[in-house]
Short mmCIF file of the C-alpha atoms (twelve columns), coordinates in Angstrom:
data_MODEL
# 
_entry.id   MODEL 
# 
loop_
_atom_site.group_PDB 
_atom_site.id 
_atom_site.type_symbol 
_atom_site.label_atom_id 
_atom_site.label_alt_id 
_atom_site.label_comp_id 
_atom_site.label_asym_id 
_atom_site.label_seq_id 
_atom_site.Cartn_x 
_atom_site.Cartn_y 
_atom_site.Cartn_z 
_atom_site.pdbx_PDB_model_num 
ATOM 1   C CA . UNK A 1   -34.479 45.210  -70.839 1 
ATOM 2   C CA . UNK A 2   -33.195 44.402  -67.492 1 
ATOM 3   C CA . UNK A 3   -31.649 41.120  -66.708 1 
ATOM 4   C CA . UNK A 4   -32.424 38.779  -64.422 1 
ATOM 5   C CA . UNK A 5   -30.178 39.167  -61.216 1 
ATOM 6   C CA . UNK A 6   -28.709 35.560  -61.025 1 
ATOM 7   C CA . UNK A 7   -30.230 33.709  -58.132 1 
ATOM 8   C CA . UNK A 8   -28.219 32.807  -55.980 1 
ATOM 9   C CA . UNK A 9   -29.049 29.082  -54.919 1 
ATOM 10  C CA . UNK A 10  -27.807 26.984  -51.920 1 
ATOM 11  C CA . UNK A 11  -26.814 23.631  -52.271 1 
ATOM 12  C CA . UNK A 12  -27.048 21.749  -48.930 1 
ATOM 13  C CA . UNK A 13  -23.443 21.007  -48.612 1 
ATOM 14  C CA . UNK A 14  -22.210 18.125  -47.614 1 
ATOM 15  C CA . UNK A 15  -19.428 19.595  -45.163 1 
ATOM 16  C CA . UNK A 16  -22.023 20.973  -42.368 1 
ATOM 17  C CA . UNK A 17  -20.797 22.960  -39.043 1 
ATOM 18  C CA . UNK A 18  -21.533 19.406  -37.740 1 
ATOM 19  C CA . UNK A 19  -19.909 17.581  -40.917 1 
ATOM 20  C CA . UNK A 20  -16.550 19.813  -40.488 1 
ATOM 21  C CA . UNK A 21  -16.254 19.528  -36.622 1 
ATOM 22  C CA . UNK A 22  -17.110 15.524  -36.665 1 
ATOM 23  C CA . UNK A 23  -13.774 14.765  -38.545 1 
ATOM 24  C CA . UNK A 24  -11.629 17.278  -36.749 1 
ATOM 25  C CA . UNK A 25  -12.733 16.051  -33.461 1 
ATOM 26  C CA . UNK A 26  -12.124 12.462  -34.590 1 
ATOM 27  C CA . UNK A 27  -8.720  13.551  -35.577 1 
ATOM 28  C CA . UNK A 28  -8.287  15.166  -32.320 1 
ATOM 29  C CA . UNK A 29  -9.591  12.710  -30.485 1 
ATOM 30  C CA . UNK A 30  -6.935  9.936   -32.218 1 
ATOM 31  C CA . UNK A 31  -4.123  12.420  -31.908 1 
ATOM 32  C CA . UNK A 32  -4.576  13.340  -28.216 1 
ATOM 33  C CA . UNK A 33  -5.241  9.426   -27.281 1 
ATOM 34  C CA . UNK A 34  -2.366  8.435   -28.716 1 
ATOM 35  C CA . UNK A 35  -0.274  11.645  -26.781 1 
ATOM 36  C CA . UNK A 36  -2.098  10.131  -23.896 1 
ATOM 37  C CA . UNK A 37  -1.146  6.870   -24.197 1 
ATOM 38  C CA . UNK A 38  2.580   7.863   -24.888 1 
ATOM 39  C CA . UNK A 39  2.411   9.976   -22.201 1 
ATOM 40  C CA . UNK A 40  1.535   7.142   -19.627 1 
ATOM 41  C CA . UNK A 41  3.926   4.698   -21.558 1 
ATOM 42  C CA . UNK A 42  6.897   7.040   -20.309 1 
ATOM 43  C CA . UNK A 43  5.447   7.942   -17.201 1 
ATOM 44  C CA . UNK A 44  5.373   4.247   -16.000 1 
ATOM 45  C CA . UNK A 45  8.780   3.777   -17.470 1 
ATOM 46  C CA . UNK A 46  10.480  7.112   -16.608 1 
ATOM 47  C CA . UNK A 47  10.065  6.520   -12.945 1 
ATOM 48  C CA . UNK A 48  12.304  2.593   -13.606 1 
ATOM 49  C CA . UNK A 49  14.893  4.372   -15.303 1 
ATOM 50  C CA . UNK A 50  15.201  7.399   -12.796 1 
ATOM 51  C CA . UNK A 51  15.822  5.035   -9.857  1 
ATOM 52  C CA . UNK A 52  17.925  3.139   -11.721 1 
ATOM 53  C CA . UNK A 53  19.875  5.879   -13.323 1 
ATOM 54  C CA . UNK A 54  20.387  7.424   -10.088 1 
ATOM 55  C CA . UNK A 55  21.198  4.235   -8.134  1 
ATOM 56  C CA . UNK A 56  24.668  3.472   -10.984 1 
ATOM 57  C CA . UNK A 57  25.857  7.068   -10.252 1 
ATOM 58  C CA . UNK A 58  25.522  6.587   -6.979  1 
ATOM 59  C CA . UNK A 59  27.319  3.365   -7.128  1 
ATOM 60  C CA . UNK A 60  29.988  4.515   -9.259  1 
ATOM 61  C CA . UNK A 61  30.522  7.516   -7.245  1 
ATOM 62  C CA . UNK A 62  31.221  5.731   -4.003  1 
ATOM 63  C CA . UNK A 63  32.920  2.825   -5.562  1 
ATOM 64  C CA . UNK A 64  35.360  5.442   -7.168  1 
ATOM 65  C CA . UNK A 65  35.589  6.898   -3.449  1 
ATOM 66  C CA . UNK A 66  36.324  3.778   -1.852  1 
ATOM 67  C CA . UNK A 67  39.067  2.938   -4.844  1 
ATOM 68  C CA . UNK A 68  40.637  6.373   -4.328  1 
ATOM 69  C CA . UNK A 69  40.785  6.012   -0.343  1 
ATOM 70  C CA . UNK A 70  42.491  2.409   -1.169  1 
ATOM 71  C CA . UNK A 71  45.225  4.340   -2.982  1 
ATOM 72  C CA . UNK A 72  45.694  7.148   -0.853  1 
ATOM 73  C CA . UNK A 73  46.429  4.386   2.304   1 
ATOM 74  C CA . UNK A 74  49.133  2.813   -0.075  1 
ATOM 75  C CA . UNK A 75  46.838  -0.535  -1.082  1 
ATOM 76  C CA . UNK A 76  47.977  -2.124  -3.869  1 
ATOM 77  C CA . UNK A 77  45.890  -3.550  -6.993  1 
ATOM 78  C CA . UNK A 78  45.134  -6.900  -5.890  1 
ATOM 79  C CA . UNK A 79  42.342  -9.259  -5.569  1 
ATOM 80  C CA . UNK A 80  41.317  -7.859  -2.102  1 
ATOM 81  C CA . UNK A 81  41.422  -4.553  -3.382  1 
ATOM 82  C CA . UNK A 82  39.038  -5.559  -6.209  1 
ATOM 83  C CA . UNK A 83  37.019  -7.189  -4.030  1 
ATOM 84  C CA . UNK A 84  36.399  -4.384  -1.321  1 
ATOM 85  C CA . UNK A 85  35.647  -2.053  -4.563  1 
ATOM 86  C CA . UNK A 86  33.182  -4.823  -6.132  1 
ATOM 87  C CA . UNK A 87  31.530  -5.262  -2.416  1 
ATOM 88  C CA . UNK A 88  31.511  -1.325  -2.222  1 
ATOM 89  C CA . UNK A 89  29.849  -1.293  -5.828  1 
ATOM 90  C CA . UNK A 90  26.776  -4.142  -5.143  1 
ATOM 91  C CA . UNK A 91  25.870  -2.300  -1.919  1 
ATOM 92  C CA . UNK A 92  25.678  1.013   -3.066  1 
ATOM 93  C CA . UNK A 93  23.697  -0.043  -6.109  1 
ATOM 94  C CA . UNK A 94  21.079  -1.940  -4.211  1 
ATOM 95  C CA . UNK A 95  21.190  0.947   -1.542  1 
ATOM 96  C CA . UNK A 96  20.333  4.039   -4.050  1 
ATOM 97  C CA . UNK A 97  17.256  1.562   -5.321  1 
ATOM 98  C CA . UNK A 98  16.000  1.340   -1.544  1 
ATOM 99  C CA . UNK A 99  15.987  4.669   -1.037  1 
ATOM 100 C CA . UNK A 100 14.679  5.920   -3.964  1 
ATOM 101 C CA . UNK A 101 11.978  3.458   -3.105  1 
ATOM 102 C CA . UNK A 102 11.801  4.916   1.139   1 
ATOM 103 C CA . UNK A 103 12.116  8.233   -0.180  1 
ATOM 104 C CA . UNK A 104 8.872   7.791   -2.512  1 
ATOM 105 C CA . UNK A 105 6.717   6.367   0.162   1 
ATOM 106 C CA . UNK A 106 7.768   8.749   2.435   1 
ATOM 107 C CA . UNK A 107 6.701   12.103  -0.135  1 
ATOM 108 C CA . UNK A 108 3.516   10.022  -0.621  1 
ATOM 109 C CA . UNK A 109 2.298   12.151  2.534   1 
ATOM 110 C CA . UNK A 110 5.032   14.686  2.870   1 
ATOM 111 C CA . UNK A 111 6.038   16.471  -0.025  1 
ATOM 112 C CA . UNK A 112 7.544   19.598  1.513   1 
ATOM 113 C CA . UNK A 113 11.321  19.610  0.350   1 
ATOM 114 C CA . UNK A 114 12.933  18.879  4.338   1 
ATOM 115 C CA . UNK A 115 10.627  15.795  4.345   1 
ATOM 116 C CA . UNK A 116 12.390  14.813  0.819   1 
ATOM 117 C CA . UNK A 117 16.075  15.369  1.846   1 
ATOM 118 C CA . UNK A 118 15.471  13.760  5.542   1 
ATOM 119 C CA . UNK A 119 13.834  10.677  3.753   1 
ATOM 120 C CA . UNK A 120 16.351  10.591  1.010   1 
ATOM 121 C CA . UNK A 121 19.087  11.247  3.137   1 
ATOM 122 C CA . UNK A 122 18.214  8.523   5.953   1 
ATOM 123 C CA . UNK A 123 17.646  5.821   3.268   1 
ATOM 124 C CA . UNK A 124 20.603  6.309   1.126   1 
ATOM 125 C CA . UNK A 125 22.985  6.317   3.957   1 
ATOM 126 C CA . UNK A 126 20.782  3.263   6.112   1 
ATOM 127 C CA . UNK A 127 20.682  1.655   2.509   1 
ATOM 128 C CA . UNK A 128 24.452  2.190   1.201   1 
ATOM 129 C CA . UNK A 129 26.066  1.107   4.673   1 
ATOM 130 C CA . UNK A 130 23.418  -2.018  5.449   1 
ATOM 131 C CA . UNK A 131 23.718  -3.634  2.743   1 
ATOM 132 C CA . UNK A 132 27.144  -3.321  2.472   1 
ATOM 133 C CA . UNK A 133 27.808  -4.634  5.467   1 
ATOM 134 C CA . UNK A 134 25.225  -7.471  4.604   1 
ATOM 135 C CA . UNK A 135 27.147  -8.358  1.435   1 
ATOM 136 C CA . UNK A 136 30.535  -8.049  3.311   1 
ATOM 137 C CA . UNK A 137 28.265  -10.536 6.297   1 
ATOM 138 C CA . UNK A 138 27.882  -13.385 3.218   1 
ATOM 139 C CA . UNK A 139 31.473  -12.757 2.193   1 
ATOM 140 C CA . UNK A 140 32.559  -13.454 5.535   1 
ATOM 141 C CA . UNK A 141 30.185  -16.235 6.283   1 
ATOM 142 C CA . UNK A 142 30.592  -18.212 3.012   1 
ATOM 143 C CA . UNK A 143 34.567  -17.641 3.744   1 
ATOM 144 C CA . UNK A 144 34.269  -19.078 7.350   1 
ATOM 145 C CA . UNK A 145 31.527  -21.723 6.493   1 
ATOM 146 C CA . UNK A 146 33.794  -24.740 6.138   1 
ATOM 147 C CA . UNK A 147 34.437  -24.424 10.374  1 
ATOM 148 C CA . UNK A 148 31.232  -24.285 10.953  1 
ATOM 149 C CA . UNK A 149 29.091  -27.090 12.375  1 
ATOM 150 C CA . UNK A 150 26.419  -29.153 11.745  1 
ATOM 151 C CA . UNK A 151 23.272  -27.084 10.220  1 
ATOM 152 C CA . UNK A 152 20.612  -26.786 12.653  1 
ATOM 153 C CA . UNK A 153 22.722  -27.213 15.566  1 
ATOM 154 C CA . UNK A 154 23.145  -25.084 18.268  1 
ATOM 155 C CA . UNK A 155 26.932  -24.713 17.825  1 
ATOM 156 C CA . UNK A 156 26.241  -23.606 14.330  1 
ATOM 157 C CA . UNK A 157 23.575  -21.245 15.475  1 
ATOM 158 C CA . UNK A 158 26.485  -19.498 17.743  1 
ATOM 159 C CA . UNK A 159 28.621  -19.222 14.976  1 
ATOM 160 C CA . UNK A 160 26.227  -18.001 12.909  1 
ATOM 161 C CA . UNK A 161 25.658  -15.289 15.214  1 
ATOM 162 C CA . UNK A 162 29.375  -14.546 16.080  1 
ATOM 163 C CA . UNK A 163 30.455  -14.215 12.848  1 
ATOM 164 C CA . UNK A 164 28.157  -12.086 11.902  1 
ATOM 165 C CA . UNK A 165 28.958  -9.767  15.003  1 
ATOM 166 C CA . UNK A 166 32.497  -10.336 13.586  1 
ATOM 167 C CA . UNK A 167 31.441  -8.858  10.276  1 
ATOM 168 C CA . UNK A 168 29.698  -5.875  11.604  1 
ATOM 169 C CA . UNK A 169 32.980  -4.991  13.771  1 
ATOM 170 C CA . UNK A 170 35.039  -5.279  11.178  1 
ATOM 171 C CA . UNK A 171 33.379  -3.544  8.539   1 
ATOM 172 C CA . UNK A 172 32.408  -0.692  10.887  1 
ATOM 173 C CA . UNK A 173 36.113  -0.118  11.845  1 
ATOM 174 C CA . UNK A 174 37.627  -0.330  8.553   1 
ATOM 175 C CA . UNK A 175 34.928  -0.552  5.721   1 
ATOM 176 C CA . UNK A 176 33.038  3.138   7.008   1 
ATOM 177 C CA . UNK A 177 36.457  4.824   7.233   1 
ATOM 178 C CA . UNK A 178 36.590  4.655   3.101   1 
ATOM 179 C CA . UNK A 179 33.538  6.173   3.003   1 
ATOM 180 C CA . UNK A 180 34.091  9.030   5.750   1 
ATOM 181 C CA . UNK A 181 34.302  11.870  5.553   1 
ATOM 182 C CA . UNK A 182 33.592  12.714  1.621   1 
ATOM 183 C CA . UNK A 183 30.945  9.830   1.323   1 
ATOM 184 C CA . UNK A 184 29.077  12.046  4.034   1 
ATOM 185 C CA . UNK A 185 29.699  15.490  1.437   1 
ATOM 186 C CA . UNK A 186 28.394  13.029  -1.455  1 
ATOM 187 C CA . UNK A 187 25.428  11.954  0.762   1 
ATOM 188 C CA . UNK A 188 24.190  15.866  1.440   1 
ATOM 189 C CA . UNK A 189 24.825  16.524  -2.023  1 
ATOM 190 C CA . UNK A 190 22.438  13.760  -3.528  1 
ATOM 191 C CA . UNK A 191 19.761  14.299  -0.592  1 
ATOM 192 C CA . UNK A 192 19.987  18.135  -1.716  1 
ATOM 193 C CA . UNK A 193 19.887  17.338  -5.128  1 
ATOM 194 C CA . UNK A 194 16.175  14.927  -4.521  1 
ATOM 195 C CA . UNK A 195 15.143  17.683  -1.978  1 
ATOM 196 C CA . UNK A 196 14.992  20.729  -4.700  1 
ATOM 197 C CA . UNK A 197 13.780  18.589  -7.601  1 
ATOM 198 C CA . UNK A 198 9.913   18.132  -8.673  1 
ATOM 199 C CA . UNK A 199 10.339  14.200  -9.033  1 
ATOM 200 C CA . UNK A 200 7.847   12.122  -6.665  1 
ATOM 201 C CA . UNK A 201 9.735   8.554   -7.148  1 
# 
């Protein structure tokens, strides 16, 4: 007698083409959102850090510059000493932010690496030397404000004005020559440095 081939019988499964792919994609789906969303979590904070990363090398880089010039002319440690460096130091800082910040807007329409060392370049050295000298201008100011006359006065108003004219002088003639001429080789470096890199802030 010949037996019965055993029929073969399929069971609807549960686990369909449709029923395997909906939990994968779910999956998927949960895994690449959250990728996503850690990938735009550190691309709105990378940018923060970058500027500000960059700005306290800058700043330590010309404040060690303008300590080692200092020694080199024979200046002693003292509290004018410390006070040119710590001058140096704010302005610097607050200089590499602004042009970090020029240089972005700038490579918003020009992206071409000359367009990112000129901007770089024209804001880090506009940047570092303003608002030096502005720092150096309050220094001066807050220094000489006891003299001064009545606020809102027109003698004040000329003082105002002539000490701040003072200020510039002064820092031009002595404050730029501890920058020059290696603060010039550290400028071309960093505006090199932003010019071959693939960063947009």
């Amino acid at each position: 007698m010949i037996a019965a081939a055993p029929v073969q019988t399929h069971e609807p499964s549960s686990m369909t083409s449709e029923g395997t792919s909906e939990p994968v994609t779910r999956g998927q789906s949960k895994r690449g959102h959250a990728a996503q969303s850690k990938t735009s979590r550190s691309a709105r904070t990378a940018p923060a850090g970058s500027v500000l990363g960059f700005a306290l090398t800058w700043s330590l880089m010309i404040t060690g510059l303008t300590g080692l010039q200092l020694f080199l002319k024979g200046e002693a440690l003292s509290g004018r000493t410390l006070a040119v460096a710590l001058m140096f130091l704010a302005g610097s800082f607050l200089g590499a932010i602004f042009a970090r910040c020029f240089a972005s807007l700038i490579c918003r329409w020009r992206k071409t690496p000359s367009a990112r060392f000129a901007s770089l370049f024209i804001g880090l050295s506009v940047g570092t030397a303003g608002l030096t000298a502005f720092i150096h201008y309050l220094h001066f100011s807050a220094y000489y404000a006891q003299w001064h006359g009545e606020f809102g006065s027109l003698h004040r108003l000329v003082e105002i004005v002539m000490t701040g004219a003072s200020s510039a002088y002064i820092f031009t003639v002595q404050g730029m020559q501890l920058l020059l001429p290696w603060g010039l080789a550290l400028l071309f470096a960093a505006a090199w440095d932003y010019a071959r890199s693939s960063r947009t802030t």
